[in-house]
C-alpha positions in Angstrom: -3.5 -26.1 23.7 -2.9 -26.3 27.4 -4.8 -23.2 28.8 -6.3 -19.9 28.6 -5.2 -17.0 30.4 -6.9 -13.6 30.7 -4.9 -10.9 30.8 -5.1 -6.9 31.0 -3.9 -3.9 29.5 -0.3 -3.8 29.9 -0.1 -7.4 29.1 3.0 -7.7 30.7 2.2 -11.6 31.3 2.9 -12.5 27.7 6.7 -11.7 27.6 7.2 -15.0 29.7 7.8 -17.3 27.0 5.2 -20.4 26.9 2.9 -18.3 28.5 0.0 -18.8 26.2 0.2 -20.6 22.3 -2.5 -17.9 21.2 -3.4 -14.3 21.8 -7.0 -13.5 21.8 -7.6 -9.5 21.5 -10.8 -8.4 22.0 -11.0 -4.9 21.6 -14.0 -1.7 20.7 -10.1 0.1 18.8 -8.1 -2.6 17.0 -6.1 0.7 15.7 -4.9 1.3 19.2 -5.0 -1.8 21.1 -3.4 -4.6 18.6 -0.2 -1.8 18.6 -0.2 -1.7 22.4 -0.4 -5.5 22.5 2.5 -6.0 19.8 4.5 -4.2 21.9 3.7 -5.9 25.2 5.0 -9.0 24.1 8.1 -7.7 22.9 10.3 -10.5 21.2 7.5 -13.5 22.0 6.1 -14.6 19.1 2.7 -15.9 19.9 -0.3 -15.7 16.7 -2.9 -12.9 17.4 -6.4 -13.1 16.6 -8.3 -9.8 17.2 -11.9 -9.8 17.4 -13.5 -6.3 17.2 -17.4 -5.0 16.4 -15.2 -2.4 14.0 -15.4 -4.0 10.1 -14.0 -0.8 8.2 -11.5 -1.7 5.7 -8.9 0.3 7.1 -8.9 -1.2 10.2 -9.1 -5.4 9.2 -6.4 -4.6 6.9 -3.9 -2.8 9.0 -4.4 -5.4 11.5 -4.4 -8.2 9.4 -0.8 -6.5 7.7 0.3 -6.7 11.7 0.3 -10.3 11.1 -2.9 -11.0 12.9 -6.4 -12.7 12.1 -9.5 -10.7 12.6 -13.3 -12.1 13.6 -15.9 -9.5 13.4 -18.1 -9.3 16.4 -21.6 -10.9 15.1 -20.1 -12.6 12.1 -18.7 -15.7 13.6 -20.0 -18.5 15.6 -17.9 -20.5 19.0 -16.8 -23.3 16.4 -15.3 -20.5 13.9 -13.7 -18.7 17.0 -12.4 -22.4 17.9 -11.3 -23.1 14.4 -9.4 -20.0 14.1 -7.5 -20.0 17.3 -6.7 -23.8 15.7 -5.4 -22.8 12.7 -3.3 -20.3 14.6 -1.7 -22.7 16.5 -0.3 -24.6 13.0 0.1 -20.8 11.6 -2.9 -19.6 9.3 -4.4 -16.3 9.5 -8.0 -16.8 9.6 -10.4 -13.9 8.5 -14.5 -13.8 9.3 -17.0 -13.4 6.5 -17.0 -9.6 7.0 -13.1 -9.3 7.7 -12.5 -11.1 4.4 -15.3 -9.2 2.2 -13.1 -5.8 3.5 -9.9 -7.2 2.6 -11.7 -8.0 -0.1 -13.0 -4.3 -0.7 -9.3 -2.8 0.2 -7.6 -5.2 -2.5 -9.7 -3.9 -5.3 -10.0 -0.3 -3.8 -5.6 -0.8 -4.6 -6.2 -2.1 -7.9 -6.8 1.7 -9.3 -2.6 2.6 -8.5 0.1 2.3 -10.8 1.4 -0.7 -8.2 -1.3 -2.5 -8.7 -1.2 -2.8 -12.5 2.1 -5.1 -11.8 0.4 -6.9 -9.0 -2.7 -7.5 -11.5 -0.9 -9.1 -14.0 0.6 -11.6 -11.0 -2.3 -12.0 -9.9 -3.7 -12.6 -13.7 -0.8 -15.4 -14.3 -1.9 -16.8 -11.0 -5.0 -17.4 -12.0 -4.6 -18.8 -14.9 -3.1 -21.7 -13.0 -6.4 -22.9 -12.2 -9.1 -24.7 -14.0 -12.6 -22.7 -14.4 -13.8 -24.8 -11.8 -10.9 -24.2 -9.3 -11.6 -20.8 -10.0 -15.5 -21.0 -9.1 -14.3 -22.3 -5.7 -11.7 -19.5 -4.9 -14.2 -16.9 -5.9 -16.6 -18.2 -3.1 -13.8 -18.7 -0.8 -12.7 -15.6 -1.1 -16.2 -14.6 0.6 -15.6 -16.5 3.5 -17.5 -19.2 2.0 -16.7 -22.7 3.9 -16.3 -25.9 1.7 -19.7 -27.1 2.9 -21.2 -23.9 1.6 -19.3 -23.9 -1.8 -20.4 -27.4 -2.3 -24.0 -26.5 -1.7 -23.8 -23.6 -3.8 -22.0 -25.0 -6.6 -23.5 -28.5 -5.9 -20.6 -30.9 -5.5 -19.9 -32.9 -2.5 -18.0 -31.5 0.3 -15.7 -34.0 -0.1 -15.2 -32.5 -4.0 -14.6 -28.9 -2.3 -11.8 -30.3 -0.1 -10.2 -32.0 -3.2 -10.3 -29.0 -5.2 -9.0 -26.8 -2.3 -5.9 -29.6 -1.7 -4.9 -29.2 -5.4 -5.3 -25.1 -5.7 -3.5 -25.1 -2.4 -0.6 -26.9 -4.2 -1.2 -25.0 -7.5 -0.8 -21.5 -5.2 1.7 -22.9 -3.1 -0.5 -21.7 0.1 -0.6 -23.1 3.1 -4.2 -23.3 4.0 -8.1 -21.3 3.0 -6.6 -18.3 4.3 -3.4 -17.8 2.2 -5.2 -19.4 -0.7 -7.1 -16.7 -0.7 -5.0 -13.6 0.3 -2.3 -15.1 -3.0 -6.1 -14.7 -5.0 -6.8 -11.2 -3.6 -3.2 -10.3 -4.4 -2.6 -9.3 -0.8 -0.3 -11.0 1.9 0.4 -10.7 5.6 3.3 -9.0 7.3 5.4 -12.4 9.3 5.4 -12.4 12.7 8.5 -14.6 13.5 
């Protein structure tokens, strides 16, 4: 990344193309400010990540559905901001702790429609891919659990983790943490192209 670049409400600096390689929104409304961005920048596709004290349900998932990652206010530190605006750069979504528990919550909240009866047994065949222990680790991913943190917890090597998370991610066909886990959930993100 080459620079950062603070910009205002209407954001009109964004529709120059190269102007930045990641949007940071920080924002009290994600509701009514990720919108207002989206449509700032027009046909510039740049990766969003909107950080927000808000960690209602509601809100992470219709932002994260806008293609976007979300970072709760409180619930990340300056190397997980880092990390996401990273993995943005190479295309991953990346969710907080908190984001990910209420993506979590809104998954499951789904699973009580008709819909999601055909989703569950995808999701059901899906998981069946992988072993017991593969499944261990996806379960505490899915918390927005690191691989340090699963290893502790279920104590293996961090090294271990990461092994395990190179083969699911090839068993689930996902690109990185955060799509491993949104193919486990049964949830994916609207593309931003």
């Amino acid at each position: 990344m080459g620079r950062a670049l603070h910009v205002s409400p209407p954001y009109r600096e964004l529709r120059e193309a190269g102007a930045v390689d990641v949007v940071v929104l920080r924002c009290e409304e994600p509701a009514s400010a990720f919108p207002v961005l989206l449509g700032a920048m027009g046909a510039v596709s740049v990766p969003v990540i909107v950080v927000s004290p808000r960690r209602d349900t509601e809100t992470v998932i219709e932002v994260f559905r806008g293609g976007a990652g979300y970072l709760v206010e409180g619930d990340y530190c300056t190397c997980m901001l880092a990390s996401a605006v990273m993995a943005a750069t190479v295309g991953h979504t990346y969710l907080s702790p908190v984001a990910c528990a209420a993506l979590r919550e809104g998954v499951q909240k789904a699973s009580g429609t008709g819909v999601a009866a055909v989703a569950g047994d995808a999701m059901e065949r899906l998981r069946n891919l992988l072993s017991p222990r593969e499944r261990q680790i996806m379960e505490l991913l899915s918390t927005g659990l690191g691989a340090q943190e699963i290893g502790l917890r279920l104590r293996l090597s961090e090294k271990t983790v990461r092994n395990n998370l190179s083969n699911i991610y090839a068993k689930l066909d996902a690109r990185g943490s955060t799509d491993a886990v949104l193919r486990w959930l049964g949830a994916t993100p609207a593309v931003r192209m």
